[in-house]
gemmi code that builds the backbone of each chain (N, CA, C; Angstrom):
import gemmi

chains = {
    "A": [
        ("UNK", (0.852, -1.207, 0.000), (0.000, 0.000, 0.000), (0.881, 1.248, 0.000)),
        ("UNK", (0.668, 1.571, -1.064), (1.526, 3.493, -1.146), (0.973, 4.582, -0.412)),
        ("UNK", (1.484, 5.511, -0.738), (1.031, 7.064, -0.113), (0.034, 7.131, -0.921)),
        ("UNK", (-0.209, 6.971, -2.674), (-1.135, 7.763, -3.036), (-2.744, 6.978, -3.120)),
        ("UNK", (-1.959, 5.772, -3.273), (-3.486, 5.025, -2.875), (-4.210, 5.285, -1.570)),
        ("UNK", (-3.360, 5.320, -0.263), (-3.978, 6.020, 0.968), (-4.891, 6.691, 0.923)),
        ("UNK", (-4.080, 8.130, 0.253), (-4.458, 9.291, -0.059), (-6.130, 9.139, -1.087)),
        ("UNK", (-5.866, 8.353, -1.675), (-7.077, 8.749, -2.568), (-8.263, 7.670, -2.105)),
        ("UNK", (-8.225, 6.709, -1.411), (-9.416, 6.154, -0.411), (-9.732, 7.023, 0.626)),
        ("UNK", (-8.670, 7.829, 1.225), (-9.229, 8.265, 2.053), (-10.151, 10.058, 1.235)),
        ("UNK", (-9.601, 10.561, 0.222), (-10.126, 11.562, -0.375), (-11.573, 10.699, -1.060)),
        ("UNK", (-11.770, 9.740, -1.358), (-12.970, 9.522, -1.510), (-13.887, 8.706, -0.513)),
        ("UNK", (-13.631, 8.654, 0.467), (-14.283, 9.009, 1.627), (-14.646, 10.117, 1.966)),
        ("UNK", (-13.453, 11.090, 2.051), (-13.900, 12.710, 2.479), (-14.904, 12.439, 1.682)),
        ("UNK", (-14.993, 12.347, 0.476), (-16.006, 12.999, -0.639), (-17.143, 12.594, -0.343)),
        ("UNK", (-17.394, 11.036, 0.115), (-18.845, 10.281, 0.692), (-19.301, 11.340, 1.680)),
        ("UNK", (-18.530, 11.719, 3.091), (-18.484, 12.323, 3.868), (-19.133, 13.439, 4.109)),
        ("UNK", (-18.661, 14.280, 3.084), (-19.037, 15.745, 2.678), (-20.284, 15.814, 1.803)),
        ("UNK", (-20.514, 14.797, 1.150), (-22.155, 15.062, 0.718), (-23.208, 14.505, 1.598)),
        ("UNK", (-22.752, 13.703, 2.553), (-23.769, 12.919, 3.592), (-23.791, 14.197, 4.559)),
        ("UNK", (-23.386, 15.102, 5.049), (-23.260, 15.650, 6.039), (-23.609, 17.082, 4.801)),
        ("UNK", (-23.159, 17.339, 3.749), (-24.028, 18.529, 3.367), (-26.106, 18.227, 3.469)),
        ("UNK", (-26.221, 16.764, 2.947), (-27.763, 16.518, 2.794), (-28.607, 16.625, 4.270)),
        ("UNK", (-27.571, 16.160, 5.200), (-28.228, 15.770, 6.933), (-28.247, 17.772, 7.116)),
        ("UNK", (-26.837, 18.103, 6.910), (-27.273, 19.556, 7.948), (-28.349, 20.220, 7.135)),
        ("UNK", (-28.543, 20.264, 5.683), (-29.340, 21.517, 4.954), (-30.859, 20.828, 4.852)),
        ("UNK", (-30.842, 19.302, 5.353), (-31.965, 18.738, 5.092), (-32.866, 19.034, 3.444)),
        ("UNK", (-31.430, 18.583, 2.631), (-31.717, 19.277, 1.082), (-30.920, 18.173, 0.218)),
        ("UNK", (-31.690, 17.918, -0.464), (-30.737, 17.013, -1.673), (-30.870, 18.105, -3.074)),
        ("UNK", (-31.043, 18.937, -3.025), (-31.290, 20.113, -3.951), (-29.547, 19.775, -4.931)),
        ("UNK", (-29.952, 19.942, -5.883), (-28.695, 20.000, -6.538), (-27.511, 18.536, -7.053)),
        ("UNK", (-28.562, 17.859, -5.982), (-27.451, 16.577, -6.127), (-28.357, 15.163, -6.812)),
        ("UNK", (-27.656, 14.345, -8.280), (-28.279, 13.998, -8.908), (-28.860, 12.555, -7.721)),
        ("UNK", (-29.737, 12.189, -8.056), (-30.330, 10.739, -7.702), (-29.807, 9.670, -8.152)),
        ("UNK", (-29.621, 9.358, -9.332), (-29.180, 8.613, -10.083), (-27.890, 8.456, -10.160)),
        ("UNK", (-27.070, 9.276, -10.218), (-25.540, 9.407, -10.061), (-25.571, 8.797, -8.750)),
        ("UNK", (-26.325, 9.176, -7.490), (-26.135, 8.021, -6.217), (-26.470, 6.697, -6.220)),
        ("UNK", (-27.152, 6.682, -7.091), (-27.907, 4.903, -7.574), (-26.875, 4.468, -8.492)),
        ("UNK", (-26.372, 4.512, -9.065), (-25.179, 4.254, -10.040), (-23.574, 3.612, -8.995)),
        ("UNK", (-23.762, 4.614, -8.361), (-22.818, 4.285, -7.222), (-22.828, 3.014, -6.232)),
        ("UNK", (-23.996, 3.060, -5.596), (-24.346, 2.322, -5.010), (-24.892, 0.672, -5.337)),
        ("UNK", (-24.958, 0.672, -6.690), (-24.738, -0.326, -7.846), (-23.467, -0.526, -8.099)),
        ("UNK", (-22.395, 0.719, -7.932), (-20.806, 0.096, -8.256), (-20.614, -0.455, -7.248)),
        ("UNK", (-20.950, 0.043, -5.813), (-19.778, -0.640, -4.774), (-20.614, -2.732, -4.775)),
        ("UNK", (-21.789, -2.544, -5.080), (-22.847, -3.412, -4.621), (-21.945, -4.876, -5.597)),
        ("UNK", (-21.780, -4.348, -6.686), (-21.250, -5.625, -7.919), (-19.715, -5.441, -7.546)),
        ("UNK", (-19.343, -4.728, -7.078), (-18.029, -5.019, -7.165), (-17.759, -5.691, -5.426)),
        ("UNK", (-18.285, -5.258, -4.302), (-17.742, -5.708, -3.212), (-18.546, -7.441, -2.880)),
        ("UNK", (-19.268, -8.015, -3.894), (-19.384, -8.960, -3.465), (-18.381, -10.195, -2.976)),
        ("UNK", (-17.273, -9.698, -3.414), (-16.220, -10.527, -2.678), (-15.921, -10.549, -1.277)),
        ("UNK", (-16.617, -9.195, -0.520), (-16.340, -9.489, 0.871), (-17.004, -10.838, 1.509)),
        ("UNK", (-17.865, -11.586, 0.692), (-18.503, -12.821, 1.596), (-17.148, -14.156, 0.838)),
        ("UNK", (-16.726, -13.824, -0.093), (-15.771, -14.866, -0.245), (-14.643, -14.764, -0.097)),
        ("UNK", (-13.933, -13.478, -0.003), (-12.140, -13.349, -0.147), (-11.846, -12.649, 0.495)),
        ("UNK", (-11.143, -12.851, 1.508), (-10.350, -11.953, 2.909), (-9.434, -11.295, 1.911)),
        ("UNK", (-9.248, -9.943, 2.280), (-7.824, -9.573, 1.842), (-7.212, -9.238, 2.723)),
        ("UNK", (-7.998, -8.392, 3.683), (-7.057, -7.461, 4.924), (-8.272, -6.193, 5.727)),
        ("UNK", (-8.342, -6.597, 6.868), (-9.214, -5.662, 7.955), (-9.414, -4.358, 7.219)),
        ("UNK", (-8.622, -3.656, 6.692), (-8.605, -2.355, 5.932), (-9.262, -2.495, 4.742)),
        ("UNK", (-9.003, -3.700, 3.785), (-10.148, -3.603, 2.702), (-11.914, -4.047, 2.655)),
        ("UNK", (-11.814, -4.677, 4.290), (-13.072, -5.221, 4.691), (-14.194, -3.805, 5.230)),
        ("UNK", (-13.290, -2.952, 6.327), (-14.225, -1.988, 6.799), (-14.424, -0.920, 5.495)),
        ("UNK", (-12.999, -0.749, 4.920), (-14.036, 0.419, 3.570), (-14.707, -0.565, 3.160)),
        ("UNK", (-14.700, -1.058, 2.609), (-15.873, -1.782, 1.929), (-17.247, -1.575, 2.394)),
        ("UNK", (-16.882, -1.859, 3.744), (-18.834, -2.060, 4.369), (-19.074, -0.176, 4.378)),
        ("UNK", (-17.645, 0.457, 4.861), (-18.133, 1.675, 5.323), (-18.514, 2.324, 3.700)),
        ("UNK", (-17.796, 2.034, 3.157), (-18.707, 2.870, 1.348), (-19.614, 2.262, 0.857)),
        ("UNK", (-20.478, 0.889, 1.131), (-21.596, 0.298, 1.186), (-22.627, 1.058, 1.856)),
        ("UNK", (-22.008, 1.474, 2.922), (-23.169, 1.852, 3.933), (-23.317, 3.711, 3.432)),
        ("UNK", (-22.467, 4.238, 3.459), (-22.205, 5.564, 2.898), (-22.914, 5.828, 1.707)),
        ("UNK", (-23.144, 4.665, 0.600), (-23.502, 4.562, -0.722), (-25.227, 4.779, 0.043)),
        ("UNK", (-25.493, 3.342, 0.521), (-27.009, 3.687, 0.692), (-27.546, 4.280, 1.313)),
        ("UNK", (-26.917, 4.862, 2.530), (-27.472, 5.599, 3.511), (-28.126, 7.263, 2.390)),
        ("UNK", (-26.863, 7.591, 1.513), (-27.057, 8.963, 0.587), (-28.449, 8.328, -0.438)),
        ("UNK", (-28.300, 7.022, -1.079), (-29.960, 7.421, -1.694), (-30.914, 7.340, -0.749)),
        ("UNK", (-30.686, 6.420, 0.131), (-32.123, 6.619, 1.319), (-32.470, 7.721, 1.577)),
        ("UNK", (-31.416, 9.047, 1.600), (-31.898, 10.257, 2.327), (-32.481, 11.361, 1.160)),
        ("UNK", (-31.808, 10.918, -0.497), (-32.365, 11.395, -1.163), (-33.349, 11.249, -1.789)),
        ("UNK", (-33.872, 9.494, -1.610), (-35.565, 9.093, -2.339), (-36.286, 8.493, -1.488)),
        ("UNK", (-35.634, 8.970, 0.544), (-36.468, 8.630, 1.119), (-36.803, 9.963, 1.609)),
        ("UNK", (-36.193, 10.186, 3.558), (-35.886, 10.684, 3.834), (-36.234, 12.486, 3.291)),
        ("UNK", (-34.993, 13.042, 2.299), (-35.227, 14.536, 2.280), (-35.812, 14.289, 0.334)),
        ("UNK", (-37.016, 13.451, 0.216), (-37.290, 13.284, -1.481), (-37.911, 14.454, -1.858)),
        ("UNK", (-38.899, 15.145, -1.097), (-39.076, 16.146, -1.119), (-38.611, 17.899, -2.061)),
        ("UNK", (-36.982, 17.247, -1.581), (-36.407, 18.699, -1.855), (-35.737, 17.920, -3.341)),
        ("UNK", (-35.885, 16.770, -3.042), (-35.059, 15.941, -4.281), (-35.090, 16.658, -6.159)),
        ("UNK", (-34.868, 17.712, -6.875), (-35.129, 18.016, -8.084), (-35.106, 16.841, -8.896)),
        ("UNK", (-36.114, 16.370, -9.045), (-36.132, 14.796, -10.392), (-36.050, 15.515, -11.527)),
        ("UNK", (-36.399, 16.341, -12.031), (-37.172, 17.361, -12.997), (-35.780, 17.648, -13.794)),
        ("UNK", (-34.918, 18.232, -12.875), (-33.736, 17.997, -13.718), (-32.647, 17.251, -13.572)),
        ("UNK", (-32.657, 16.239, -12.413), (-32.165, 14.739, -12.651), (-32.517, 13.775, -13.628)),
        ("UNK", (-32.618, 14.173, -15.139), (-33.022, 13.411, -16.512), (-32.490, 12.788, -17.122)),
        ("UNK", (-30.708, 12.881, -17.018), (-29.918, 11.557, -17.866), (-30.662, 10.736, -18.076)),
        ("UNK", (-30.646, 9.922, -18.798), (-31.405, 8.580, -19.193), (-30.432, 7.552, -19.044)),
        ("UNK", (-30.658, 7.171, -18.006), (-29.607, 6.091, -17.686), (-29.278, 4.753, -18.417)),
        ("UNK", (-30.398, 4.355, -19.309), (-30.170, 3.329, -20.069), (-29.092, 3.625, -21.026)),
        ("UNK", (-28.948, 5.117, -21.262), (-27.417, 5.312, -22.199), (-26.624, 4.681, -21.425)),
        ("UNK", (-25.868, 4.699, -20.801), (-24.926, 4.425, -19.619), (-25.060, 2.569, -19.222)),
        ("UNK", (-26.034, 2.025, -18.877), (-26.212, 0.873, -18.801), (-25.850, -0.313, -19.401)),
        ("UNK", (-26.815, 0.714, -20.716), (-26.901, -0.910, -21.820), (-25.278, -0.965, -22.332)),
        ("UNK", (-24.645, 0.060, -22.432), (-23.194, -0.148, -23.264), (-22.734, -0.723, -21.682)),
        ("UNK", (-22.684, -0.326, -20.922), (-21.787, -0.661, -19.759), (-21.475, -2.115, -19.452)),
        ("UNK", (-23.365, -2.518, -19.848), (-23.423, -3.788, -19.205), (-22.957, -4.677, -20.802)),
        ("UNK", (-22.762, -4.221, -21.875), (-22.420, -4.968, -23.085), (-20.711, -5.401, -23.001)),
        ("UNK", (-20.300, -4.079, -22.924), (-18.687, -3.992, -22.821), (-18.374, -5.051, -21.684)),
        ("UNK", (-18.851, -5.380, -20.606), (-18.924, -6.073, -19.378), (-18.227, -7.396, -19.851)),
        ("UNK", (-19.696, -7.853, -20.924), (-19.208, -9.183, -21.245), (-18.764, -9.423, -22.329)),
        ("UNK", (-18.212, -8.438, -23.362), (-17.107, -8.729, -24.092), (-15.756, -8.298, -23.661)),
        ("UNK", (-15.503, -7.557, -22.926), (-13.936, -7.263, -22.528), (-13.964, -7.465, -21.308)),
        ("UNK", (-13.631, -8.431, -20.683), (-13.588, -9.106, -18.980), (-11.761, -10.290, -18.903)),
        ("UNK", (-11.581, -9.901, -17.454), (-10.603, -11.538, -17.974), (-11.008, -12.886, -17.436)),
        ("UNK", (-12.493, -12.748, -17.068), (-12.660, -14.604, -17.548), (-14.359, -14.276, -17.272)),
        ("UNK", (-14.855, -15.573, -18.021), (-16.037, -15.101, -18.499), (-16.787, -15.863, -17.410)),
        ("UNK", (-16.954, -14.988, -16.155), (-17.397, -15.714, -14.876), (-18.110, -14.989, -14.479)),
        ("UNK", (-19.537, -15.408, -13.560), (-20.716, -14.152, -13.101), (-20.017, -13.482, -11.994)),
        ("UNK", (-18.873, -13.927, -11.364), (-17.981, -12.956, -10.252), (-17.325, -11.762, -11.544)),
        ("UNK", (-16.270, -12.420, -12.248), (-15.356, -11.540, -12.613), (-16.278, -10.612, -13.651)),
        ("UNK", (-17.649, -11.074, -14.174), (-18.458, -9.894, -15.033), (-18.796, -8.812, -14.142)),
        ("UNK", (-19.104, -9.204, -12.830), (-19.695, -8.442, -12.432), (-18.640, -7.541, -11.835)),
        ("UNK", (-17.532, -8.076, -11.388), (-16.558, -7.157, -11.362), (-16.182, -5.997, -12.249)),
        ("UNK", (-15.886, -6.300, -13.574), (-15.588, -5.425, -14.609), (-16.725, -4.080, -15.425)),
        ("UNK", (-17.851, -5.189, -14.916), (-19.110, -3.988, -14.935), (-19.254, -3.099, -13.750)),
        ("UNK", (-18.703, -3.206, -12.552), (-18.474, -2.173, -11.466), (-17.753, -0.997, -12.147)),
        ("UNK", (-16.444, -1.401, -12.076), (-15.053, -0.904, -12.747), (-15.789, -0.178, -13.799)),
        ("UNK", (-16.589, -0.756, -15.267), (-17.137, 0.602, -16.485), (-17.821, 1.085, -16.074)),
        ("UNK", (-18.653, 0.834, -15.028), (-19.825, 1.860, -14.564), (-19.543, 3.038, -13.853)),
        ("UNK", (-18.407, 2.476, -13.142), (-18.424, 3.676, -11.841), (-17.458, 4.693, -12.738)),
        ("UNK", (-16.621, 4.755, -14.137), (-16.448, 5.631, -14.422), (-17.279, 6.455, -15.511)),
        ("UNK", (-18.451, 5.866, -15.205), (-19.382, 7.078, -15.916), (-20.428, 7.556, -15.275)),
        ("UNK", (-20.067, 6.526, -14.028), (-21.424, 6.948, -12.936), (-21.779, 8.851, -12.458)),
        ("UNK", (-20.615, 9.369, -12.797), (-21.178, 10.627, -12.155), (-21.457, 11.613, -13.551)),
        ("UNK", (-21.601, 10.876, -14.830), (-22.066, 12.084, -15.722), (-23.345, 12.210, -15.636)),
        ("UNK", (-24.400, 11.701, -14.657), (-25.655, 12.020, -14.509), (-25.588, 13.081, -13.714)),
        ("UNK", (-25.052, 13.501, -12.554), (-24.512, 14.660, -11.606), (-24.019, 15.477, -12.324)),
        ("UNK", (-22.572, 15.302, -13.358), (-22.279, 16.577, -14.578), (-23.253, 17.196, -14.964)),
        ("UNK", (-24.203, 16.136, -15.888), (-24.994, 17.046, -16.815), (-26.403, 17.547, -15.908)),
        ("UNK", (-26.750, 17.190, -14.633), (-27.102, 18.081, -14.071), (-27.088, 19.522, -13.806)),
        ("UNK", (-25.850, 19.241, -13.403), (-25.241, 20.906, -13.406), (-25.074, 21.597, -14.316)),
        ("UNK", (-24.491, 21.112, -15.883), (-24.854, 21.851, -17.194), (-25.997, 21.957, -17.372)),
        ("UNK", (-26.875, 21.457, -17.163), (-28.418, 21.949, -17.140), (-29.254, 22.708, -16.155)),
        ("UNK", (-29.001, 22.616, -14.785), (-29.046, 23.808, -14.102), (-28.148, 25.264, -14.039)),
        ("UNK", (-26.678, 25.080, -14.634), (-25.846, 26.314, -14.813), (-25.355, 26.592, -13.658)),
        ("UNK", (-25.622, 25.465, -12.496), (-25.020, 26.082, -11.609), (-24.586, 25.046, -10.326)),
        ("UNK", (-23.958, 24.976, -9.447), (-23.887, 24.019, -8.048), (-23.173, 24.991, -6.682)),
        ("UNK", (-23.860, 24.309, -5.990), (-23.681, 24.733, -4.577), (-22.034, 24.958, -4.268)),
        ("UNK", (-21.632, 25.672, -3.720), (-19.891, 25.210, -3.533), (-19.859, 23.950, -2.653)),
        ("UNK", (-20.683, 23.633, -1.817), (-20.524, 22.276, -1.039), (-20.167, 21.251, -2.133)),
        ("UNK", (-21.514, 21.347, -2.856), (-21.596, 19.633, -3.991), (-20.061, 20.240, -4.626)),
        ("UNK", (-19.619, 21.381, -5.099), (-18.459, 21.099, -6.419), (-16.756, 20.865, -4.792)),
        ("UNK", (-17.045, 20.943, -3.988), (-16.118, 20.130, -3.232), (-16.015, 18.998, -3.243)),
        ("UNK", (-17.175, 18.078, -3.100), (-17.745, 17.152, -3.623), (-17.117, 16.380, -4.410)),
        ("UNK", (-17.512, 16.937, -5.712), (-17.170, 16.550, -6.837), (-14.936, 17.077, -6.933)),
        ("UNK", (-14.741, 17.586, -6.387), (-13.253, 17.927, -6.295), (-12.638, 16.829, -6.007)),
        ("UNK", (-13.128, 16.032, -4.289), (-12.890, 15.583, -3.926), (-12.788, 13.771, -4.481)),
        ("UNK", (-14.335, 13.898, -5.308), (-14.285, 12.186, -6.168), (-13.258, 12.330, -6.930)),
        ("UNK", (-13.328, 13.929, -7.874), (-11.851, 14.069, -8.934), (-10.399, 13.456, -8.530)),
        ("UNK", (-10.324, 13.871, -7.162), (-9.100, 13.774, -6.390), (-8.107, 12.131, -6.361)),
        ("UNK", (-9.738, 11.410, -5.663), (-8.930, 10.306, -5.636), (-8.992, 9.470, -6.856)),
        ("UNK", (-9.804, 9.373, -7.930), (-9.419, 9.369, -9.202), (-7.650, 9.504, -9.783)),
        ("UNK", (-7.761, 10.811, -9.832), (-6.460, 11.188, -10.070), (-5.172, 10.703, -9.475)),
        ("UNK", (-5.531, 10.333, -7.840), (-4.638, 9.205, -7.065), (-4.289, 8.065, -7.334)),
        ("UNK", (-5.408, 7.352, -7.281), (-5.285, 6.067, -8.307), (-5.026, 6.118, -9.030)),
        ("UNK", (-4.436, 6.863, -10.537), (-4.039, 6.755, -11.616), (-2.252, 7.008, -10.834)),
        ("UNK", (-2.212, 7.487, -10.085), (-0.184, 7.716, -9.349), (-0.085, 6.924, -8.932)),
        ("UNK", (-1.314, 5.787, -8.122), (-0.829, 4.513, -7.772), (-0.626, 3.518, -8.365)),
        ("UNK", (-1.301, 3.600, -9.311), (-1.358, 2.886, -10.333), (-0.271, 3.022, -11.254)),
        ("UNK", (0.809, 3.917, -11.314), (1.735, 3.967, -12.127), (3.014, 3.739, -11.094)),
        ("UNK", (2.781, 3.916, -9.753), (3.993, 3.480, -8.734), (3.916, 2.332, -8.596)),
        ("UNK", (2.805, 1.440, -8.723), (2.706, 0.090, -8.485), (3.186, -0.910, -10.048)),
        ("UNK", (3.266, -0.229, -11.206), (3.587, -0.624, -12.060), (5.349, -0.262, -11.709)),
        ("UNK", (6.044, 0.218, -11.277), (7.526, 0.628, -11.554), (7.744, -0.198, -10.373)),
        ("UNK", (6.929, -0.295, -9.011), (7.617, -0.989, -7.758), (7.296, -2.828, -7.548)),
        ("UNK", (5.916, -2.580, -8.305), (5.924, -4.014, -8.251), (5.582, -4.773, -9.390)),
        ("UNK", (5.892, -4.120, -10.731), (5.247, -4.602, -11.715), (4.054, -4.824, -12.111)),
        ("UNK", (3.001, -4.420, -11.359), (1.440, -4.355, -11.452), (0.895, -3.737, -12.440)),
        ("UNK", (-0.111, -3.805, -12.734), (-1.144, -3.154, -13.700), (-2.510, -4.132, -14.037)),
        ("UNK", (-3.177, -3.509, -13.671), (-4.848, -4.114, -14.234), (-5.300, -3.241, -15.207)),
        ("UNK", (-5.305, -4.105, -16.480), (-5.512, -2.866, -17.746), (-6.716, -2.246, -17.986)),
        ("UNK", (-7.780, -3.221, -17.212), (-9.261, -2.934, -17.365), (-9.602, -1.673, -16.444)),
        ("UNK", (-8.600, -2.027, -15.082), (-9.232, -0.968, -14.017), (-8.007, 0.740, -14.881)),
        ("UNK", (-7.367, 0.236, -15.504), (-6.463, 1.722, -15.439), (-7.122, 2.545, -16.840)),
        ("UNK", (-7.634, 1.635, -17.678), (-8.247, 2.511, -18.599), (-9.101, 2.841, -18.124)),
        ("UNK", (-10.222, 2.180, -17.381), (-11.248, 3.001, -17.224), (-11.248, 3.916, -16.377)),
        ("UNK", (-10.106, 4.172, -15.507), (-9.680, 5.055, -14.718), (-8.823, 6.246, -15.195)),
        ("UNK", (-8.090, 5.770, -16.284), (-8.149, 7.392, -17.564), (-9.399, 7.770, -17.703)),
        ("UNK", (-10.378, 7.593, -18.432), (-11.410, 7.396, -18.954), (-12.570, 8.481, -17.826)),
        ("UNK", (-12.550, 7.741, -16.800), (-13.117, 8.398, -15.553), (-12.431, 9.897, -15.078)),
        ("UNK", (-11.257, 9.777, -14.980), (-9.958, 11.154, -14.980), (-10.452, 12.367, -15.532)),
        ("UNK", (-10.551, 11.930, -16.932), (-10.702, 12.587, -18.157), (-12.126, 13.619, -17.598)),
        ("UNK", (-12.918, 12.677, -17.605), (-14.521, 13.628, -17.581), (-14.507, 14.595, -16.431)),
        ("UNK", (-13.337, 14.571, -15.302), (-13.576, 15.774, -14.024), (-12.820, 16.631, -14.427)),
        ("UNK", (-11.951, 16.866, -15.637), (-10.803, 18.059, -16.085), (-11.329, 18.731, -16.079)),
        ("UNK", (-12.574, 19.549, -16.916), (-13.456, 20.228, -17.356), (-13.890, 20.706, -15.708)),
        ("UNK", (-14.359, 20.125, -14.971), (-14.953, 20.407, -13.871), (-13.624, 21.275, -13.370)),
        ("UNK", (-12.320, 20.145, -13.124), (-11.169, 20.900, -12.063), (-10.760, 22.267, -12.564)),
        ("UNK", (-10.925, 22.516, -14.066), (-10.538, 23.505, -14.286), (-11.413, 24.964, -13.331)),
        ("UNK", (-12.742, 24.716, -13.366), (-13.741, 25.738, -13.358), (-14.040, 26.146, -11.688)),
        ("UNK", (-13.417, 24.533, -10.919), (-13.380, 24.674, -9.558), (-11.898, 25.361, -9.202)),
        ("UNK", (-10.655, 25.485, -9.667), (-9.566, 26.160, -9.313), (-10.007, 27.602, -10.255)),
        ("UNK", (-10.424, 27.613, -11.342), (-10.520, 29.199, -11.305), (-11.705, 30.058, -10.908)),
        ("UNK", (-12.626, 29.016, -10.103), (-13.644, 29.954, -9.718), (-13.916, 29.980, -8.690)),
        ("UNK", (-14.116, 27.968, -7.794), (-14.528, 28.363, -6.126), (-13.187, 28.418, -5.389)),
        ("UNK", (-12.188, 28.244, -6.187), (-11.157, 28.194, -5.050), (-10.540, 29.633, -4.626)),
        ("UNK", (-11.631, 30.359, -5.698), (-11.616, 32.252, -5.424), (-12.441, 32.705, -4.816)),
        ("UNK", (-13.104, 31.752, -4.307), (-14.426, 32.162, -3.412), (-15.741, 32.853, -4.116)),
        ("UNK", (-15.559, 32.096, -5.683), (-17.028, 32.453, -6.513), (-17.596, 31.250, -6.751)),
        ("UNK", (-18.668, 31.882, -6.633), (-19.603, 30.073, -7.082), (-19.442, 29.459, -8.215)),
        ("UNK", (-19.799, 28.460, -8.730), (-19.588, 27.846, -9.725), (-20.956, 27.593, -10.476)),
        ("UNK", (-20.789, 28.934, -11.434), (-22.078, 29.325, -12.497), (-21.841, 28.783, -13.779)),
        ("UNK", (-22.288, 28.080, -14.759), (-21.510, 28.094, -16.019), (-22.428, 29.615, -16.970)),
        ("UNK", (-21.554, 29.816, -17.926), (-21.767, 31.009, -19.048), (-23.535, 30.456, -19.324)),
    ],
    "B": [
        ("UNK", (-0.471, -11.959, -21.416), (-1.494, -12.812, -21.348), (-2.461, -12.155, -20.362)),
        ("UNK", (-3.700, -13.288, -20.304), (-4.973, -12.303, -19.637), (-4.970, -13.108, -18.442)),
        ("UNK", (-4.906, -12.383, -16.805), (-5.099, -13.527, -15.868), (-6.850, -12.574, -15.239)),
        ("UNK", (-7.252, -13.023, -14.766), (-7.941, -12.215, -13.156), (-6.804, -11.684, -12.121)),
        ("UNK", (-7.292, -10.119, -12.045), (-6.594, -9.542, -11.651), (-6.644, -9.720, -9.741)),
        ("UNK", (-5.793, -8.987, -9.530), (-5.357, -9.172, -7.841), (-6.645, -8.127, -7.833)),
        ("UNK", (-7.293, -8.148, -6.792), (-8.483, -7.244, -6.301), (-8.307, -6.526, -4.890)),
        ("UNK", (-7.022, -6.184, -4.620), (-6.609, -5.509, -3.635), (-6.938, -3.876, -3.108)),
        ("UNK", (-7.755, -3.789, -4.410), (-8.030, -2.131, -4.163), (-9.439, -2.041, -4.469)),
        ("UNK", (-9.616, -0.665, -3.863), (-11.115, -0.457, -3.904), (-11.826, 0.214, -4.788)),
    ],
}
model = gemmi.Model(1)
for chain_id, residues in chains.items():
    chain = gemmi.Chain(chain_id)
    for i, (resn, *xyz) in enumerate(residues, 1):
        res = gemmi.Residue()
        res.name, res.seqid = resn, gemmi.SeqId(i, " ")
        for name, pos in zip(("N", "CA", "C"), xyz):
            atom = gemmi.Atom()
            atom.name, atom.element = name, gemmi.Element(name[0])
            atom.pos, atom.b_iso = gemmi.Position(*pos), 0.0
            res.add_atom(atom)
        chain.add_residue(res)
    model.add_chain(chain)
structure = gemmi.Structure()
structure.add_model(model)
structure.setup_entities()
């Protein structure tokens, strides 16, 4: 385990963190997509089913349950809980874009054609497109809270970590999973646009409006 | 070659 992998489980935690505790104090899911949390909570769901079969280590067991629980606790509060304030209206992605390729690619590019390892690799394509339902939210409202684009800084963050661990673990131990590192370019790629607009705008203490 | 990968990360 490196510094930057640390670093970027624990930055996407902050990030769970900081939207569970923006929705509890403002008693508001205003702004924050639904679906982008259902997407999520579908990644950790297909991908952590290995905690009932494969020990790795006390540390990969509690994140696990704790971003399980983090995952559902945030849609419970947004389609139970605070549904109310929930905007569906412009939570509209159509998620079957996102799905049907996700779940196609799944079972042609996998490395073994097993209902564990599919469902693995369909975690892995999903969760890097899981938050363009939350993007194009915000291009369609023109605007986000500075809480949510911390938020969203913060998922950017450890993204971007994992791609340094992922290249230290290739030079220190010869590693590489080609499935998880492309789609982790891939995932990278879609928060640039965002990081740019969050360092030249909230990190000046202006909100984040688009033109 | 193609194995199943180590699943050490989250």
């Amino acid at each position: 385990m490196n510094v930057f992998r640390i670093l970027g489980d624990v930055s996407h935690l902050l990030a769970m963190v900081i939207l569970l505790v923006k929705i509890w104090r403002s008693k508001s899911c205003a702004g924050i997509s639904g679906k982008s949390q259902i997407l999520f909570a579908l990644v950790f769901t297909s991908r952590y089913l290995d905690l009932l079969t494969n020990f790795i280590s006390i540390y990969n067991t509690v994140m696990k349950v704790v971003f399980l629980l983090c995952a559902y606790v945030t849609v419970y509060l947004i389609y139970g809980k605070f549904r109310k304030t929930f905007d569906s209206e412009n939570d509209s992605f159509r998620l079957e874009f996102l799905l049907v390729p996700v779940i196609g690619l799944s079972f042609l590019e996998n490395y073994s054609f097993t209902p564990t390892e599919i469902l693995w690799t369909f975690s892995i394509y999903l969760e890097s497109v899981a938050i363009l339902p939350q993007l194009f939210m915000i291009s369609k409202t023109g605007e986000a809270e500075t809480i949510t684009t911390h938020y969203l800084f913060f998922l950017g963050l450890y993204r971007a970590l994992y791609l340094a661990n992922w290249i230290w673990r290739y030079h220190t131990e010869n590693f590489y999973d080609q499935i998880a590192v492309v789609s982790g370019v891939v995932q990278t790629i879609f928060y640039c646009d965002f990081f740019y607009l969050y360092i030249t705008k909230v990190l000046k203490g202006k909100k984040l409006s688009l033109p | 070659k193609r194995k199943v990968s180590v699943k050490d990360e989250l």
